[in-house]
N, C-alpha and C positions, 0 to 999 in steps of 0.2 A: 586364447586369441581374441584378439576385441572387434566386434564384431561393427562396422560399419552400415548404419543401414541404406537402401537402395533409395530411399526417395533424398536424402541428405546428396550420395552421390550425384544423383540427376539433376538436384538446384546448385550443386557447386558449378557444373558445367555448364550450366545454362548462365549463368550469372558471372562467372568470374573466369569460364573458358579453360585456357590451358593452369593458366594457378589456381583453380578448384581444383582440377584434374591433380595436380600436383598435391596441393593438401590432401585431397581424400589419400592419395599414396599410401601418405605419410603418417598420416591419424594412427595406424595402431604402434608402431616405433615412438610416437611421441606421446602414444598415450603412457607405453611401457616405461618410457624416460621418466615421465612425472611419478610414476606410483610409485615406484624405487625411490627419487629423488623425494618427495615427501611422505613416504610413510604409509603408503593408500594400498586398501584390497577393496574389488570390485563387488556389489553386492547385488545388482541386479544388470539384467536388459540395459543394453544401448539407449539411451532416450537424444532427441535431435531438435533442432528447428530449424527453418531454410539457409541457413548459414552457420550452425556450432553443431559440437558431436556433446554430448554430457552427457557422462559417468554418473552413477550413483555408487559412491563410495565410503569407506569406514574408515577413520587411521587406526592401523594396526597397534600401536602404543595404546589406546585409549579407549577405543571402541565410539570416537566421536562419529556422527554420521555425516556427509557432507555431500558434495558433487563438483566432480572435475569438466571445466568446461571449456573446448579448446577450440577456438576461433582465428581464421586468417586477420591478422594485426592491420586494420587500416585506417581513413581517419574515423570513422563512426566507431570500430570496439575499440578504440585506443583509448577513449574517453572513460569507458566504462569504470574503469576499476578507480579512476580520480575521482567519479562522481560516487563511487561504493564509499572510500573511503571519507568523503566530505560530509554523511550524510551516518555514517559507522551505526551500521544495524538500524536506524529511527525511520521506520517505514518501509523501508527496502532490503532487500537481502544483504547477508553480513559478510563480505569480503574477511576470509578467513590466509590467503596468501595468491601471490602472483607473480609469472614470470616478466619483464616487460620486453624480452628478446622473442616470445612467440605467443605472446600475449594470452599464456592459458592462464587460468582463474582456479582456486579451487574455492568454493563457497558452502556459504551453510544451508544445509538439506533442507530443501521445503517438500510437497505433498504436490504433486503434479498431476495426479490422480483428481485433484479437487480448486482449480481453475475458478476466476469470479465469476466468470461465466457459468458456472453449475450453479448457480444460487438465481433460483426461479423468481423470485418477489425481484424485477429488474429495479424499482426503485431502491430498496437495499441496498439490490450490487453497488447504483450509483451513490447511495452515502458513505459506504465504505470508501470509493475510489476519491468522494470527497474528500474524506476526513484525509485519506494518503498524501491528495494533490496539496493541500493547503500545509501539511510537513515536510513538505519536497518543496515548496518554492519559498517555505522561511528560510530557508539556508542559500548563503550568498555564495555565487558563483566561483571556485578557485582562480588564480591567475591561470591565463594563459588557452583558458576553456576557449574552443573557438566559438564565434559569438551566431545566434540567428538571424542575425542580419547577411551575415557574409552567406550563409546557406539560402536564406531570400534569395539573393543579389544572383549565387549561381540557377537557381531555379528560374528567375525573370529571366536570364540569358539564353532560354530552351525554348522560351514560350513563343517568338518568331516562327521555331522548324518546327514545333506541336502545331503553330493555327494553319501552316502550307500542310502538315500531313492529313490533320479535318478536313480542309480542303470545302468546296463549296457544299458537296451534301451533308456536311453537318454545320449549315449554320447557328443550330442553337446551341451547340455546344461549344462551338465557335466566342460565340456572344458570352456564354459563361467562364469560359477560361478568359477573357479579354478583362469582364469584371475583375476574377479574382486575383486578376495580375494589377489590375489598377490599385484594390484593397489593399495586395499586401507592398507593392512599391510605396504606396500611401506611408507603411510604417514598418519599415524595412529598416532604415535609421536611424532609426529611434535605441538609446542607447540603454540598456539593463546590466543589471550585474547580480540576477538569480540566475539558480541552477536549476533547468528546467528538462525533465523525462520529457523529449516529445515524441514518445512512442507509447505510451502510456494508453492501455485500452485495458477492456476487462479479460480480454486472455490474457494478459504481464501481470496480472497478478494471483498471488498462491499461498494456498491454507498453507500456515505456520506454525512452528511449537509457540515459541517464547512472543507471538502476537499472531493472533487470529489471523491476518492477510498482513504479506508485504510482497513490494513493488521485486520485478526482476527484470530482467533484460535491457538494460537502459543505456538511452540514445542521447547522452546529454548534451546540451548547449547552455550557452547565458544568453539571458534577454528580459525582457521585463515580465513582471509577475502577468499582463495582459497577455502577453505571447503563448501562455501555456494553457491553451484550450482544451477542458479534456476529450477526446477521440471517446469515450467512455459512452455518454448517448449515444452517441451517433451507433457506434458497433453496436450497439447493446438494443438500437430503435429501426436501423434499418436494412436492408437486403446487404448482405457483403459475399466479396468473394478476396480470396488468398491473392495479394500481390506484392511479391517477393520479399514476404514475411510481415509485414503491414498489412492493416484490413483496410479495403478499399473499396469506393462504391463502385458497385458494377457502371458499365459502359449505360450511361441512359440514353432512352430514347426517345422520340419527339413526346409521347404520351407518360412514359414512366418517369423523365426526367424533370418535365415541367411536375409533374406529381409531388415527388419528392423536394423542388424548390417552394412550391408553394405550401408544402407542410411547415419547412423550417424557417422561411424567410420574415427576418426581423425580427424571429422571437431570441434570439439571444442578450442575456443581461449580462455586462461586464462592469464590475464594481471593484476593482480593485488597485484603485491608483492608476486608473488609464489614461491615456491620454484622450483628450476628445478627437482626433484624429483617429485613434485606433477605436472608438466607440461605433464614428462614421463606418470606417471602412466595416467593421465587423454588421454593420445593418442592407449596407447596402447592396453588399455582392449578394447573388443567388445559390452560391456553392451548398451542400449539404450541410457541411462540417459547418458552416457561419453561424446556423442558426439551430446548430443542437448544441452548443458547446455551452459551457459558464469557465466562467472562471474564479477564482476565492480567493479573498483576502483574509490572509491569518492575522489575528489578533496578538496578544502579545503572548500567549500562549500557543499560536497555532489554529484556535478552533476558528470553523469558516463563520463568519459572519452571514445572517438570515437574507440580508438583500442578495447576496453574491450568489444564491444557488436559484436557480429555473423559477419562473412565476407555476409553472403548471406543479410545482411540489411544496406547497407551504409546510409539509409536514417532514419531510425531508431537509428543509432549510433550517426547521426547529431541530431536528435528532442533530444536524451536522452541527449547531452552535452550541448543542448544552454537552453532548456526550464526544470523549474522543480518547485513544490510548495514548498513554505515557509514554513518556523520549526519558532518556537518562537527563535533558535539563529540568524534568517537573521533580527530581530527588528532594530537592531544600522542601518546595511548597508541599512533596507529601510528607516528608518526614514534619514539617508543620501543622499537617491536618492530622496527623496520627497524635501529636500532642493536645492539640484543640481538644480531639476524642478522648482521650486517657482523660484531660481536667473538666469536658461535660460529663465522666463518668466517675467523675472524684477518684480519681487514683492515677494523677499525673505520676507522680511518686515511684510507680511503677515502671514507667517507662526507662527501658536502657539502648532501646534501639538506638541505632548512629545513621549519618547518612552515608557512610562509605558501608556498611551491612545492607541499608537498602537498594542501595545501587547492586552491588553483587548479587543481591535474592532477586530483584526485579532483570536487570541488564546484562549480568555476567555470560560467562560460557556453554555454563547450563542452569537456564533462571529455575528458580524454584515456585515464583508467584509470581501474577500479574496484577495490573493495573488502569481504571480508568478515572479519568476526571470527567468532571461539571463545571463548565465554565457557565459565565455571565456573559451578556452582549457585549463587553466590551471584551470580552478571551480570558479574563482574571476566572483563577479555580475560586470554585467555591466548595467543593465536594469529590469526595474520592470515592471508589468500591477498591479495594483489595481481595483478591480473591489464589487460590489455586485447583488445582484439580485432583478431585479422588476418585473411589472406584467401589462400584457397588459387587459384590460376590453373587448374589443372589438374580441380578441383573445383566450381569457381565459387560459392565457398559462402564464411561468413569461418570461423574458429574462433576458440577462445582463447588465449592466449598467457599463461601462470603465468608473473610475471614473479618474482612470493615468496613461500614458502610455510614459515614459521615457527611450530611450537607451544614456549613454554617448557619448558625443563627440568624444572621438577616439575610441570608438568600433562601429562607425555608418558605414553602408555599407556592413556589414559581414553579414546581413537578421537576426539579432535579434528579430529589430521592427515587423516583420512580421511572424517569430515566435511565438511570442506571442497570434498576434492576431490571426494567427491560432488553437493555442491551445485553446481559449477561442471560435472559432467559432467550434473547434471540442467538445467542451465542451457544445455548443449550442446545437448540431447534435445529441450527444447521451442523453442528457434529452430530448430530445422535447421542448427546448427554440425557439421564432420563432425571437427573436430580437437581435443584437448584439450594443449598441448605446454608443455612447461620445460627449463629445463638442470638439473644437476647436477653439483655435481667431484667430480671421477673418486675423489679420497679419501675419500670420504663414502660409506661400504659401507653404511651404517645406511641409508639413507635410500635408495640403489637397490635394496637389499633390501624395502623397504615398498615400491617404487614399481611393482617386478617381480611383487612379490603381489597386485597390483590386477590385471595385465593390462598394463602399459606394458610398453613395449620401446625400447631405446635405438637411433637412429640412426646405426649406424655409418659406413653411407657417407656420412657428410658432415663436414665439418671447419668449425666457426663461425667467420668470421673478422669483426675489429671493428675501424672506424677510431676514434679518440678524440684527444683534448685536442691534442699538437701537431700529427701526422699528420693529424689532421681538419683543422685550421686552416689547415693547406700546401695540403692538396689542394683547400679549399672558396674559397682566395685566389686562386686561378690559373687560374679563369675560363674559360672556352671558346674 
């Protein structure tokens, strides 16, 4: 029997009245329908959020792991699965099938257990959500996506019966919702054709297999790359409470609210093709959200450019430009940097890898290895890490395994290399990996020089040894 939980039931009700009442009904017949109808067995606990029920589930055929997630069809989740598949796995969770008559979803398992929000160093969480946002808004908008203008336009239409319900003893609240309606009618207008999550804070996002974090729950629209302010500060910087599934500033008060305007106001930088209209309005209103937000402009590769991200984080504007994870479109330039590597190692010769093999190992169903790049200010790669994960016995833990670690010749110097491996050792730090390992040949003084200045140490009691091409063949033929 599928077990509906009690708080899921009480926000249907509260929120959507007699047709919440109705779905909750309905959730476990419909959940029974899908599992049959796709192949699915239940593998744990009901898990929920103010409006969806999600299954954690396995297909029986395969043993794939996934989660079924079954939502009243309206205009906000009707988007969802358009914007899954516009964007197919590169940042966001991977739309694995869907019904579009009751709008349940069955997707790829992420780790709900480990939310951005559990990642203590808050400026992290926000580069992470950087690197996310600036891969969500290079991809253009599908036809037909409703636009954030029209959702403006209904919002300004509320704001008359919000400022009679403030009413006289709350004039300064008053005063601030009057701004923020002025800001965004200001650029309500204004036409875009990105696809933009505007729901995007650090609880929407969750530890992955095949990438470290991607994006879930998404509220999409088109608008312009200015429009997609991330919520991500703000949640992450100040007092919130639960409103009806969005993080929301609490109700301010004459002292708390002025408090919090005067923290954030006019520090926000927006750089990324804005209009100066949308620049104005984003300095001037006093709302919270105005003045913790940035916004990012992807380069031709994605990575955010250094101006786009907060003055208060110059170090965080450097990790978001130089380091970022692979999209199946970086396949050509790493299958390129992996040849660079082979001919700085004199054995281009040896190379047989293709870019339809990388795409499968890196992007496929169930990737085998990952990947990150080094870009330049301008977003051009200049360096790659490849990496997968293995498992120590004696530790019981996995680590990582660097299987290549390439910066070009004229971007060497700039702290690429070191970048990376940073990333990968923070990557270490927040699973609980306790190894970070690679080879190197022995002729290569440069680069055990760099490797010994981090802190590595080479192991010398061991000697690697490798079966391959015939010798694998002999020995894999001759059976037990």
């Amino acid at each position: 029997m599928i077990h509906v939980p009690e708080e899921l039931v009480r926000s249907q009700a509260k929120y959507n009245g007699e047709a919440g009442r109705a779905f909750v009904a309905g959730l476990p017949g419909l959940a029974e329908e899908f599992l049959g109808r796709w192949g699915l067995r239940v593998t744990g606990p009901s898990l929920h959020g103010v409006a969806s029920l999600v299954l954690p589930v396995e297909r029986v055929a395969d043993g794939t792991p996934a989660a079924l997630k079954m939502q009243i069809p309206d205009h906000e989740t009707e988007g969802e699965p358009v914007a899954l598949r516009a964007w197919d796995g590169a940042g966001a969770v991977r739309l694995l099938d869907h019904d579009p008559a009751t709008g349940t979803m069955l997707l790829e398992r992420l780790d709900e257990t480990r939310p951005l929000t559990s990642v203590a160093d808050t400026r992290a969480a926000l580069g992470v959500a950087a690197g996310l946002l600036a891969r969500l808004v290079a991809v253009p908008a599908p036809e037909g996506l409703r636009g954030l203008g029209d959702i403006a336009a209904g919002m300004l239409a509320r704001v008359p019966d919000a400022l009679v319900r403030l009413g006289a003893e709350d004039a300064e609240d008053a005063a601030v919702l009057r701004d923020c309606a002025a800001a965004v009618r200001e650029v309500a207008g204004e036409p875009g054709d990105r696809l933009l999550h505007w729901d995007l804070h650090l609880g929407n996002v969750l530890a992955g297999a095949r990438e470290p974090w991607l994006v879930i729950d998404r509220s999409p629209s088109r608008a312009t790359r200015a429009s997609n302010c991330c919520r991500c500060s703000w949640t992450a910087s100040t007092p919130t409470t639960s409103c009806g599934g969005s993080t929301c500033s609490p109700r301010s008060s004459a002292t708390g609210g002025a408090r919090w305007r005067g923290r954030w106001a006019g520090s926000c930088r927006t750089a990324c093709g804005s209009s100066r209209r949308a620049n104005r309005a984003s300095t001037r209103s006093r709302w919270p959200w105005h003045g913790s937000c940035w916004t990012g402009e992807p380069g031709a590769s994605g990575a955010l450019r250094e101006d786009s991200v907060r003055q208060e984080g110059p170090a965080l504007g450097r990790l978001a430009r130089m380091i970022r994870t692979a999209t199946p479109a970086d396949v050509p330039v790493i299958h390129a940097l992996i040849r660079d590597l082979a001919e700085y190692e004199k054995a281009l010769d040896e190379v047989r890898t293709t870019p339809e093999q990388l795409h499968e190992a890196l992007f496929g169903d169930r990737p085998a290895a990952y990947a990150h790049l080094a870009t330049d200010e301008n977003g051009e790669a200049v360096g790659f890490a490849l990496w997968f994960l293995n498992f120590s016995t004696w530790r019981g833990v996995h680590g990582i395994y660097l299987e290549d670690l390439y910066v070009r010749p004229e971007a060497r110097g700039g702290g690429h290399g070191k970048a990376l491996l940073r990333e990968l050792a923070r990557i270490c730090v927040e699973r609980g990996y306790e190894r970070l390992e690679w080879s190197v040949l022995n002729w290569n003084e440069p680069s055990i020089a760099f490797y010994e200045s981090l802190g590595a140490r080479p192991q010398d009691e061991w000697t690697v040894y490798r079966l391959t091409d015939g010798a694998l063949a002999e020995l894999g033929a001759g059976g037990v």
